[in-house]
N, C-alpha and C positions, 0 to 999 in steps of 0.2 A: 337747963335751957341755955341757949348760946345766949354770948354776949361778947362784946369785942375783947375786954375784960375775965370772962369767963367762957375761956380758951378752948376747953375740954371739959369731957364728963367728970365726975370722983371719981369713978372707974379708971382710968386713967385714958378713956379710947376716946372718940371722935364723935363730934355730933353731926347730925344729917340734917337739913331743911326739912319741911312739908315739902308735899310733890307738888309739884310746877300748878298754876290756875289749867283751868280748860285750854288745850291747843286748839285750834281751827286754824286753816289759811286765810280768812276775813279777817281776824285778829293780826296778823302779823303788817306792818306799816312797814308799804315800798317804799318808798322814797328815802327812809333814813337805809345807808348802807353800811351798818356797823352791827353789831352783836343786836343792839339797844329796837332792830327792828322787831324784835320778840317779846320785847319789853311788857306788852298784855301777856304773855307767860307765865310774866317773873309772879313772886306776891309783893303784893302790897306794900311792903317795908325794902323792896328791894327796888323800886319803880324808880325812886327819885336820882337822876344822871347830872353829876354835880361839874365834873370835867371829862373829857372820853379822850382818847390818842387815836380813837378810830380802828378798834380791834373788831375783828369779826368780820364776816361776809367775803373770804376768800374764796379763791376759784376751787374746783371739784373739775381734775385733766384730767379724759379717759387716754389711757394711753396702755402699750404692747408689756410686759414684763416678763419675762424669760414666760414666753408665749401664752401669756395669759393676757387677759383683758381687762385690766384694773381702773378705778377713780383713784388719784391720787388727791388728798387734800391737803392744798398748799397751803398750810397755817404758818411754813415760811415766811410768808407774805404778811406777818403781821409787826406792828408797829416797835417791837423789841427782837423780830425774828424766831419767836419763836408760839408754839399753842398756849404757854400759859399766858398771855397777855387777854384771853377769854378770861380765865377765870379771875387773875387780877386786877380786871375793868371793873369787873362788879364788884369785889371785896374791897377795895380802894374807894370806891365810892360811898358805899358802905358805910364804912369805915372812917370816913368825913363828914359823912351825915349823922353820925355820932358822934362830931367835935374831936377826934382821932388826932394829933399833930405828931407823936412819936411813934414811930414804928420800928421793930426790928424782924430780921427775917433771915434762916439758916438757906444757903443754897450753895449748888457748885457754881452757880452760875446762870441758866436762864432766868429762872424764877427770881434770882438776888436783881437782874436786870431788867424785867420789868418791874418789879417791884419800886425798883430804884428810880425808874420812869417814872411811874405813878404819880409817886413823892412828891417826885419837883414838881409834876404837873400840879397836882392838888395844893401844893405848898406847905406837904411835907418833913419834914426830920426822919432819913431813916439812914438804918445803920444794918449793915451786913455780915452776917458771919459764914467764912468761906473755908473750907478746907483749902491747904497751901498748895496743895499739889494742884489746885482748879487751873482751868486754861489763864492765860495771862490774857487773853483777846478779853473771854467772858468778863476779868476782874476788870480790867479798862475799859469795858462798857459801863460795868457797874460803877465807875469813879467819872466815869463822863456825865453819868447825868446829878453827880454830888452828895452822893449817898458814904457815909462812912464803911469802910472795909475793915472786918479784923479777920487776919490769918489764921486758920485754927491749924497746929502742926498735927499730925497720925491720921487716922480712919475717918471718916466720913462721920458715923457716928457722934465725932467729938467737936464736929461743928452745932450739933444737933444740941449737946450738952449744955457749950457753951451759951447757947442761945439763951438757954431755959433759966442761968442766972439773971440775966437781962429782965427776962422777964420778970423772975423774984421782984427785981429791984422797982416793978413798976410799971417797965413798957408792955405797949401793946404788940402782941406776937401778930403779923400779917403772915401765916405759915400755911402757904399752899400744902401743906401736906393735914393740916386740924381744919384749915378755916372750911366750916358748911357752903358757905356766900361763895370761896371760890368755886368749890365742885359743883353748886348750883351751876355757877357761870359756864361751866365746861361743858353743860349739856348743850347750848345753843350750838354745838360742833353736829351733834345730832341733829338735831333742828334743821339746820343747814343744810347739809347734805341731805336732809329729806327734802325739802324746795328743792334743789338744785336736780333734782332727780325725778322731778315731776310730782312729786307725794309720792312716793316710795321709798319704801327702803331696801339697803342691800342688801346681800346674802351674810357676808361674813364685815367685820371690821378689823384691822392689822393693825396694831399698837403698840409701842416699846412700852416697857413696863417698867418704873423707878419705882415713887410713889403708888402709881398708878390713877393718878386723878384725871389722867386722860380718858384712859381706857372708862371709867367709871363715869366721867361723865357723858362718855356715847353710850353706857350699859343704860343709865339713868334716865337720858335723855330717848332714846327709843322704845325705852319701858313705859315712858310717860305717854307717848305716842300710841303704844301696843294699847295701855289698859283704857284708851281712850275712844278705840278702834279703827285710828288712822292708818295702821301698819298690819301686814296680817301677822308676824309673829318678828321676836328679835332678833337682830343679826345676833350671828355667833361669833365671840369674844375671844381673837387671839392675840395672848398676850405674848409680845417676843422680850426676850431678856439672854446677853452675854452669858456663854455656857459658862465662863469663868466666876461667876456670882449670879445665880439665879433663885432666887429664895421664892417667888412666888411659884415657878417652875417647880419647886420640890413639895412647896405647900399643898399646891396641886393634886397632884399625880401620886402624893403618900396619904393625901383625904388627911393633911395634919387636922389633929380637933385643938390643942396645945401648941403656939411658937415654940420653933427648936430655936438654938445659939446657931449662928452662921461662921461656919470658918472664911475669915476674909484671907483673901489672896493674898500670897509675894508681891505681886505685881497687879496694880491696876486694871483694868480692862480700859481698851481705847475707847469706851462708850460710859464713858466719867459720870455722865449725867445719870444713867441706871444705876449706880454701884450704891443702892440701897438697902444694908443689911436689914432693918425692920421696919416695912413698910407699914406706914400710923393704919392703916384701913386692911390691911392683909385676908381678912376676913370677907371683907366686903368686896374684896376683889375676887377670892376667889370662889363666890358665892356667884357674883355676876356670869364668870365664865362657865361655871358650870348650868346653872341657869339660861343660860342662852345656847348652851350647848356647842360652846367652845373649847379649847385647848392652848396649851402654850406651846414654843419653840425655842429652843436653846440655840444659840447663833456662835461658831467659832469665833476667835479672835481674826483670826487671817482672813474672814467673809466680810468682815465688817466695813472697812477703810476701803476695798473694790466695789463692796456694795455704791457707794455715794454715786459713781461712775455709769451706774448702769442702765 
């Protein structure tokens, strides 16, 4: 059973919440315009909102994309710039609400910065472990809000290592990539876009794919929808990932039953935040996409940086 302390299974995988309370639209409270309006969703143990930054309840832009007709959902807009400030609202609260004061947490960068948010807001102690290569913008957000940064030099992976001494030593892991409370939190993305869409929901959902705690929590959150009977069936789940390192992409589409080793690239990929050789839930992600009857997309390097433009 979680515990902010008891991080993960023995197994060594990831634990999941129970599914969301009863959704209805009478449940959900207009007036607060943050994540926290869904709060009769949440359970019981997750209800109580100790300080909020006011993440959640961004816009959903229908707008043209190379001649289609898409919602784009600006999680831009959220109080660290970026979607996990969702999942980090409610695990940080969490997380306080169980007298939590040290935290440490592995990121390239989004994640380490709201996290870093968080912190100060709740009046936190937390400490960051970054691969050295991460953007310098991300690390200087991450020091603006006063969080300690340690460099980790090589792969991505050996941020992830380092972390896990820390933890030895004591602290408490806030790891969007184990924490349950976060990827609970990420469901309200679904949520949302179901309001914003009248009670409906889309055809497909489009998601870069790291961790994949995004993508999982609109798998989750629309499932909770489905088995509830608000939605007639789930959107379908694509996950996009940098051809240059695509490990859920090959998990995929070879039906792995076993994780392979991931050969990492000479060179980075300019989409830093994906370059996740083993994503903690790899399973669960690509159960979701198939499950909903979706597919991934390997994206070149040279698509990616024109893409922003488009």
């Amino acid at each position: 059973m979680y515990t902010p302390t008891n991080w993960r299974c023995e197994c060594g995988g990831a634990w999941l919440l129970d599914e969301a309370l009863t959704p209805h639209p009478e449940r959900i409270f207009p007036i607060i315009l943050s994540l926290w309006r869904f709060a009769a969703f949440f359970p019981a143990e997750l209800q109580q909102m100790i300080a909020t930054l006011g993440a959640g309840c961004t816009p959903l832009l229908p707008c043209t994309l190379q001649d289609r007709q898409v919602n784009l959902k600006l999680d831009t807009m959220m109080p660290t710039g970026s979607f996990k400030d969702r999942g980090v609202e409610l695990m940080m609260n969490h997380l306080a609400a169980n007298a939590v004061q040290d935290i440490v947490e592995d990121s390239s960068g989004n994640a380490g910065a709201s996290v870093a948010a968080y912190a100060a807001r709740l009046g936190m102690k937390a400490s960051i472990y970054a691969p050295a290569y991460a953007s310098p913008a991300k690390l200087a957000q991450i020091a603006c809000f006063g969080a300690a940064i340690h460099k980790i030099e090589g792969p991505r992976v050996n941020a992830s290592k380092a972390v896990l001494d820390a933890v030895a030593g004591g602290l408490v892991y806030a790891s969007h990539a184990y924490n349950p409370v976060y990827l609970f939190g990420q469901q309200t993305a679904a949520w949302e876009v179901w309001e914003q869409l009248g009670f409906r929901a889309p055809d497909w959902v489009v998601v870069p794919v790291g961790q994949g705690g995004n993508l999982l929590g609109y798998y989750e959150g629309f499932k909770t929808l489905y088995s509830h009977g608000w939605i007639e069936k789930i959107p379908g789940m694509i996950a996009v990932q940098p051809k240059r390192l695509a490990p859920i992409c090959d998990a995929f589409e070879n039906n792995w039953q076993e994780w392979k080793s991931i050969t990492i690239p000479d060179e980075p990929s300019v989409a830093e935040g994906l370059a996740i050789t083993t994503p903690v839930r790899w399973r669960h992600i690509v159960n979701a996409i198939a499950d909903s009857g979706g597919f991934c997309v390997r994206v070149e390097e040279e698509s990616i940086l024109p893409a922003r433009r488009d």
